[in-house]
N, C-alpha and C positions, 0 to 999 in steps of 0.2 A: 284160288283155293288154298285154304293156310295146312299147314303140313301137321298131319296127327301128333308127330314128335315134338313140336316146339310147343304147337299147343296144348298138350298134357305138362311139360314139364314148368310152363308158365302159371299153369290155372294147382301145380305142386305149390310153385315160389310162392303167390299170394299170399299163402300164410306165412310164410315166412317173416321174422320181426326184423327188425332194423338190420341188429349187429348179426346176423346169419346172413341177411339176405347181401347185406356188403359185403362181406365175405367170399360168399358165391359167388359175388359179380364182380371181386378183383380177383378172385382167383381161375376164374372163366379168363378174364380179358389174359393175365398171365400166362398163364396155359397157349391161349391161342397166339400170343405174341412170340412165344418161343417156341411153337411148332405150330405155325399158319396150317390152316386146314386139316387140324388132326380129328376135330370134331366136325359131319356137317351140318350147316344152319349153326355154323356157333357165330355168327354175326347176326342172325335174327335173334338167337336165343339170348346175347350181348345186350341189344336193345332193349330188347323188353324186359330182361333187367334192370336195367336203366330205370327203363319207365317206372316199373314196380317201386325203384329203391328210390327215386325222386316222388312219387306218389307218396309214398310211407312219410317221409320228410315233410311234407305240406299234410298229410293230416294230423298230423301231432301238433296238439294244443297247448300251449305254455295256459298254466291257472292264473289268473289273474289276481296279484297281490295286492289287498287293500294299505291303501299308505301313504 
C-alpha cells in the first residue's frame, strides 16, 4: 500500500520542469544527508525524484539540425 504523503507530493513534482525539479532533488538528498531521518519516507520520496528528474532528461528532444 503506497503512503498518501509520498504520493501526493510525487504526482506535486511531475510538473515540475528540469531546473526546479533538480533542485528539489539535491536539496532533499542534502537535507537528509546532514540530518538522517528528519523527514519520513524521504528515501522513497529521494527516488522518485530521481525517477521524475531522469524521466524529464529522456523526454527532452534536441531539434534536429539540417546540415
Amino acid at each position: 500500500m503506497p503512503n498518501p504523503l509520498t504520493g501526493r507530493l510525487l504526482r506535486w513534482a511531475e510538473g515540475l520542469r528540469f531546473p526546479r525539479l533538480a533542485a528539489l532533488t539535491a536539496g532533499l538528498f542534502v537535507l537528509d544527508l546532514l540530518i538522517p531521518d528528519v523527514i519520513p519516507f524521504v528515501d522513497e520520496i529521494l527516488l522518485g525524484l530521481a525517477t521524475l528528474l531522469l524521466t524529464n532528461l529522456r523526454s527532452r528532444k534536441r531539434p534536429v539540425t539540417p546540415g
